[in-house]
C-alpha positions in Angstrom: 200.4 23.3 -83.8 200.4 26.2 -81.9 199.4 24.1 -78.7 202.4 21.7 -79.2 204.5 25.0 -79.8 203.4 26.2 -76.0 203.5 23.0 -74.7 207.6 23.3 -75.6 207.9 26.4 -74.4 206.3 25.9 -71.1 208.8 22.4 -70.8 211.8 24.3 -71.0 210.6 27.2 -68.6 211.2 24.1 -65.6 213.6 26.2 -63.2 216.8 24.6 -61.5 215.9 23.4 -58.3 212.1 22.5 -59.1 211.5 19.1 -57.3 209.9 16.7 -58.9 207.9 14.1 -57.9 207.8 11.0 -60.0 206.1 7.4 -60.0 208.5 4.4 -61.5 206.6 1.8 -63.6 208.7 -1.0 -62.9 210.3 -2.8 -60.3 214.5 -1.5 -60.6 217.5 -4.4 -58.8 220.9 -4.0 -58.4 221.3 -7.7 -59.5 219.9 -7.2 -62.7 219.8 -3.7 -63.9 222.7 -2.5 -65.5 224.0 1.0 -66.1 223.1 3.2 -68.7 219.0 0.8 -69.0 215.9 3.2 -69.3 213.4 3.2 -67.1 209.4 5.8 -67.2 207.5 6.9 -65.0 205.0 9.2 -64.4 205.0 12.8 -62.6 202.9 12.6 -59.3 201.7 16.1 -58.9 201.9 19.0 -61.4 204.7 20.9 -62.0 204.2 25.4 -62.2 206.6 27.4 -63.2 205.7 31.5 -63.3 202.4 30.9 -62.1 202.0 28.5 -65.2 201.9 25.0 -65.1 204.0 23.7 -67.4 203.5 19.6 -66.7 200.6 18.2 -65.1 200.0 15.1 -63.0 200.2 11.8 -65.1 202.4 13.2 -67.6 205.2 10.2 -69.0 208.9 10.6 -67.9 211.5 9.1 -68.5 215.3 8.7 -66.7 218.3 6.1 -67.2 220.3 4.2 -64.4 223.9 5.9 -64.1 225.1 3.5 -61.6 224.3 -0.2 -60.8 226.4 -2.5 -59.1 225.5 -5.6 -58.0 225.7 -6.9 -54.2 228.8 -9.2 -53.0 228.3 -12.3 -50.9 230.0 -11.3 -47.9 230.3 -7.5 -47.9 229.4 -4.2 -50.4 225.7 -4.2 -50.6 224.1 -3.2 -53.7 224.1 0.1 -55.0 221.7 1.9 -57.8 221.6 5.5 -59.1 219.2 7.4 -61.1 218.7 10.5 -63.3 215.3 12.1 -64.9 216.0 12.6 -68.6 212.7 14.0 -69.9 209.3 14.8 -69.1 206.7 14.8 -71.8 209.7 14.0 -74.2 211.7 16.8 -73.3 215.0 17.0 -72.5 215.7 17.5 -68.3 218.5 17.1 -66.4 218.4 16.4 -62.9 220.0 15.1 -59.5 220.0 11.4 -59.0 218.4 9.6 -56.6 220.4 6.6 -54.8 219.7 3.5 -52.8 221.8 1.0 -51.7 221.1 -3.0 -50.3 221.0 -3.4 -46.3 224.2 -4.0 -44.6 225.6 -7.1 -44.5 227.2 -6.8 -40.6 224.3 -7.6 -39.0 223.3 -11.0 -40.5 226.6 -11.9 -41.3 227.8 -11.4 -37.8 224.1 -13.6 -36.8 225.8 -16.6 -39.4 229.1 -16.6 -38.2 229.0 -16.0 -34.5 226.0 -18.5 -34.1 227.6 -21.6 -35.7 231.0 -20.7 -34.0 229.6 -21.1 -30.7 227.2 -23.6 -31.8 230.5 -25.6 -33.2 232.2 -24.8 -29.9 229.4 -26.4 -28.0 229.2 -29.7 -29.5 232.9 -29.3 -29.8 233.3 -28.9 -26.3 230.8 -31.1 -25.3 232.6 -34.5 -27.8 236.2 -33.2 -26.9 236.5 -31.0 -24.1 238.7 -28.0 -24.2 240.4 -28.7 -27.5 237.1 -30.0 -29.6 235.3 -26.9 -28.0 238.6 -25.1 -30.2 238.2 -27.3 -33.4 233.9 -27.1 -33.1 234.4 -23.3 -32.9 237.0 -23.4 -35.6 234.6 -25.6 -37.9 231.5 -23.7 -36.9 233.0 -20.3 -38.0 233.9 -21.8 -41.5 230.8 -23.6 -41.6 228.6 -20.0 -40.9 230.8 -18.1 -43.1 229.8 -20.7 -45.7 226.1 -19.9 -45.1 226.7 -15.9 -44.6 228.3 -16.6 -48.2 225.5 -18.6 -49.8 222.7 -16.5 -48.7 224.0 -12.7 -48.0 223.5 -11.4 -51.5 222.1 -7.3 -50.0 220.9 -6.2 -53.7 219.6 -2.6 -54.0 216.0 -2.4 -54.6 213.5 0.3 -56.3 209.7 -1.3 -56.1 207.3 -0.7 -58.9 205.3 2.4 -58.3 207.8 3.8 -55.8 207.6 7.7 -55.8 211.1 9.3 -56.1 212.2 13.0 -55.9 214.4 14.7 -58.1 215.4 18.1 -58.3 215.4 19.6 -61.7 219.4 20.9 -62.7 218.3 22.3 -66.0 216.5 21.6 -69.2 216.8 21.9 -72.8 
């Protein structure tokens, strides 16, 4: 027992501001996480404290999501936050690490502004002056339709992706 004993003590000797490097285990999406889900991992390098090192390389973590929000159609990509909870079963508290879904501007503005002038073209092109109006008109709905249908920007966290928190304190 006396090894678990040190093992304990050296856990709780992880000073603030320690970084830690950690590999997830599984794949983590805005669209289908939810706040508050688990999620392990393993620490990437070993962790000293006082000349001592007090986690090695390969040792299980473990952190929650404290913020998942899914990605609109149209704008607000995305978003996902997480904490480390424990390493080696014992109690951590750390900063959180965020990432949030690509911007939606850019291929939005692609959708939109192509099949308004692509609308205006065939528009102008059937009806002259005013069709080039209504083709632009029905080309902007029609690409805002598609920006819609296919702009989903969800947040993503690949299995095995290394992450870096910094320790905040520990039990």
């Amino acid at each position: 027992m006396l090894l678990g004993s040190t093992l304990l003590a050296a856990a709780l000797e992880i000073p603030a501001g320690t970084a830690v490097h950690v590999r997830i285990n599984q794949s983590l999406n805005s669209g289908t996480t939810r706040t508050g889900q688990s999620w392990s991992g393993t620490l990437t390098s070993d962790i000293s404290s006082n000349g001592k090192v007090v986690a090695k390389a390969g040792d299980p973590v473990k952190g929650k999501v404290t913020y998942a929000k899914s990605s609109g159609r149209l704008h607000d990509p995305g978003q996902l936050s997480l904490r480390l909870s424990s390493i080696n079963g014992e109690t951590v508290y750390s900063s959180r690490v965020s990432r949030k879904g690509a911007s939606h501007t850019k291929s939005n503005v692609a959708k939109i502004g192509g099949s308004t002038a692509g609308g205006a073209l065939i528009g102008g092109l059937i009806g002259g002056g005013k069709g080039a109006a209504i083709g632009a008109g029905v080309g902007a709905a029609g690409g805002t339709g598609v920006a819609a249908a296919t702009g989903k920007k969800e947040a993503v966290i690949p299995a095995e992706s290394v992450l870096t928190f910094t320790i905040t304190g520990s039990k």
